[in-house]
N, C-alpha and C positions, 0 to 999 in steps of 0.2 A: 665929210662923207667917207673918206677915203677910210680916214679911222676908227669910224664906226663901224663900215664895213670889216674891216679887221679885226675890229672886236667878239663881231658877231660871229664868222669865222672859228675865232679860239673858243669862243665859247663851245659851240656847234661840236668840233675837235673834240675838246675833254669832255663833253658830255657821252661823244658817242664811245670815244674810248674807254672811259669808264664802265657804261655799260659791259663793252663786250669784253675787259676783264674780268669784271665779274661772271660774265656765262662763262667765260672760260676756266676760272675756279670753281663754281658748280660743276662744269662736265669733267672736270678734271677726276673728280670718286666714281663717279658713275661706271667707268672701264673696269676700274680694281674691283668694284662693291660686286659687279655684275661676275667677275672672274670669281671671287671668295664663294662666294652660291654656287657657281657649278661645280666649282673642287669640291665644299660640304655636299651637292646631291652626289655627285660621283661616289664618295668614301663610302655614305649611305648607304647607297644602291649595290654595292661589292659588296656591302656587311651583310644585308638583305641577302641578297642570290645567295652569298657562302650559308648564312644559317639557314635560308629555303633548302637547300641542300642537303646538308648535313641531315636535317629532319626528314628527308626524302629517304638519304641512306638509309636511315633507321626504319623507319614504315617498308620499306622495299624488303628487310631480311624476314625470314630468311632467306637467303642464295642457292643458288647453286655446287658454290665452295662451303655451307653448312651444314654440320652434322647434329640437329637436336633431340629432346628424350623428353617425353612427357608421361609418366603411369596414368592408365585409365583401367576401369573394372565398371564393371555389371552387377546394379544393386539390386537387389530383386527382392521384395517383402521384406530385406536386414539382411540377406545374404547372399554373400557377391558369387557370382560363377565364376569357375574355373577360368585359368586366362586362354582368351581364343590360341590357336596353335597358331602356325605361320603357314598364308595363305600361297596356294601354288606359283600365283606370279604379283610380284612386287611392284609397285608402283612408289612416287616419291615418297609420300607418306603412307608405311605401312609397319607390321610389329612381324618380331621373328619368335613369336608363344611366349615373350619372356614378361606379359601385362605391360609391354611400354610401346607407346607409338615414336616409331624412328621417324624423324624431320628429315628426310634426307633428300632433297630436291634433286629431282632427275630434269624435268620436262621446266623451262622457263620460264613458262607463260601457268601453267598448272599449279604447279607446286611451289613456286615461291609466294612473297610476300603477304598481301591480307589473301593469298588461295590456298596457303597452308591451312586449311584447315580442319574441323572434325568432319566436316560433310567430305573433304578428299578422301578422308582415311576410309569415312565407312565406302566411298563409291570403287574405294579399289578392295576390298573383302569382298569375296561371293557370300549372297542370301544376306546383309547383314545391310539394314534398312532405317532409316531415324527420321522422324519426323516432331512437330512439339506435342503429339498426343498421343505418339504411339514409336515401337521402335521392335526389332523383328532379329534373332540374334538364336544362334543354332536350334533353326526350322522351328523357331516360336515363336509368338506375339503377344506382345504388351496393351493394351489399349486403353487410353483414359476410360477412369469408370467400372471396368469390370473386376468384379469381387473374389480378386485371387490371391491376398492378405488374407486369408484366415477369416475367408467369407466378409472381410472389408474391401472397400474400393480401391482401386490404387491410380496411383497418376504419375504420368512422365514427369519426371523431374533429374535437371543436368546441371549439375556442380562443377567449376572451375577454381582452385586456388582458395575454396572455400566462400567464394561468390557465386548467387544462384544465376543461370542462363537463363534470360528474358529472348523472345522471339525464336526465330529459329534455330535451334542448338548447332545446324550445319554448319554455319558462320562463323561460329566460336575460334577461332586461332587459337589453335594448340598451344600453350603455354609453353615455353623454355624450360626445362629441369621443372615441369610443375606438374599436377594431376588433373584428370576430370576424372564425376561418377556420372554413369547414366543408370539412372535410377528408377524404379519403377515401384511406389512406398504407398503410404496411407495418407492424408492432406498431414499436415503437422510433424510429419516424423524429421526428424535430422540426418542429412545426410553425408557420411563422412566420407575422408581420402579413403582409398583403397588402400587395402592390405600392405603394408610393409612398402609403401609407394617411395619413399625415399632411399632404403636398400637397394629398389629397382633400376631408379633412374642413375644415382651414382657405380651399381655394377655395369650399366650400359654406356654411360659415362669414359669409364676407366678403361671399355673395350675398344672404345674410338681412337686409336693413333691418326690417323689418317680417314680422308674417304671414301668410304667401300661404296662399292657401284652394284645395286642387286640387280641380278640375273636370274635368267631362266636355264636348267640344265638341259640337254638335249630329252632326257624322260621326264619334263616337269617338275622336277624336283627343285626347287626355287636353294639360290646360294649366295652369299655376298664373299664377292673379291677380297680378300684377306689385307691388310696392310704391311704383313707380318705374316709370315708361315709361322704357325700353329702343331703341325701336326708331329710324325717322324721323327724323335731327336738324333742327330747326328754321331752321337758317340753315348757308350752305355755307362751308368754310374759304377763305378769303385764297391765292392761290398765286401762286405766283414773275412766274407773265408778268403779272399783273393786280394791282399796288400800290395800288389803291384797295380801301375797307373791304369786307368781304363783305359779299355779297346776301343778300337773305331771303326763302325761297322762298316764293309765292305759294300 
């Protein structure tokens, strides 16, 4: 009895311990397998956020530290008007007569990002109105339909980059160094970049050192902060009858 009992015993023993080597070589991966997951969602999740990011920066500009140029013009029947002048008081996005809209974000909330746009620029000119059927620009109006082509119809039509504006043209964000037309034609006609719109955007371009902060002068006379003095030069040039060094004016 004795050694059957004994036996039964060892049996009992290596049975049970067998088992629980075994679970405990199963649970043995289970800690690591479970750690290797949350390292890979961690890396993920940081690669995530950085690129969420990144593309955030991008959609967010322009800024408040940005100075952009876009030519725009007024098509009307084939022939563009004159470039509006520079309106008394400036806002972020506004043009100094020269046919370019300055991007120049003053207000944070206004003038940057998707609020850059062509609806800012016209809500800071006086009288100058746009809608998708109709658009109102030195004390005039345009209006889908009416026969002022050469006794043909004409209709609003707003060109970007040489892409046509769907929906409301307000919306449009002002291209970077690129153009809009607000055009006012016959159905079918083509409507091109404005006049000399590259000359434009690069001479305004080349004027930006820095960023100039438009102002109002105390008689209304609208001025942007200079980066660079401009005016006065300091000393007079050398000429033909007078071979000695130039003078410096007092």
């Amino acid at each position: 009895m004795g050694k059957a009992s004994s036996s039964k015993k060892v049996s009992r023993v290596a049975r049970t311990g067998g088992g629980r080597t075994t679970r405990r070589g199963t649970g043995s991966w289970i800690f690591p397998g479970f750690m290797a997951v949350v390292v890979v969602l961690g890396v993920l999740g940081v690669w995530l956020s950085r690129d969420a990011a990144h593309h955030k920066a991008a959609a967010d500009q322009p800024t408040v530290n940005d100075h952009w140029h876009a030519a725009y013009g007024f098509d009307i029947c084939g022939n563009f008007l004159p470039d509006l002048p520079q309106p008394p008081n400036l806002i972020g996005l506004h043009t100094h007569g020269d046919g370019v809209i300055h991007i120049e974000p003053q207000d944070p909330i206004l003038d940057t990002g998707k609020h850059a746009t062509l609806g800012r620029y016209v809500s800071g000119y006086p009288g100058l109105k746009l809608t998708r059927t109709s658009f109102t620009v030195l004390n005039q109006t345009w209006t889908n339909g009416e026969p002022k082509c050469d006794n043909k119809p004409g209709y609003v039509v707003v060109k970007s980059n040489g892409k046509l504006v769907n929906g409301d043209p307000n919306n449009l964000r002002v291209p970077k160094n690129g153009w809009v037309t607000i055009a006012f034609v016959p159905k079918g006609t083509d409507v091109p970049a404005p006049p000399n719109w590259q000359d434009k955007v690069a001479k305004a371009n080349g004027g930006t050192k820095g960023h100039n902060t438009p102002t109002t002068m105390p008689n209304g006379t609208p001025t942007s902060a200079p980066s660079a003095p401009t005016s006065t030069p300091s000393a007079a040039p050398p000429t033909t009858a007078t071979p000695g060094p130039p003078t410096t004016l007092k």
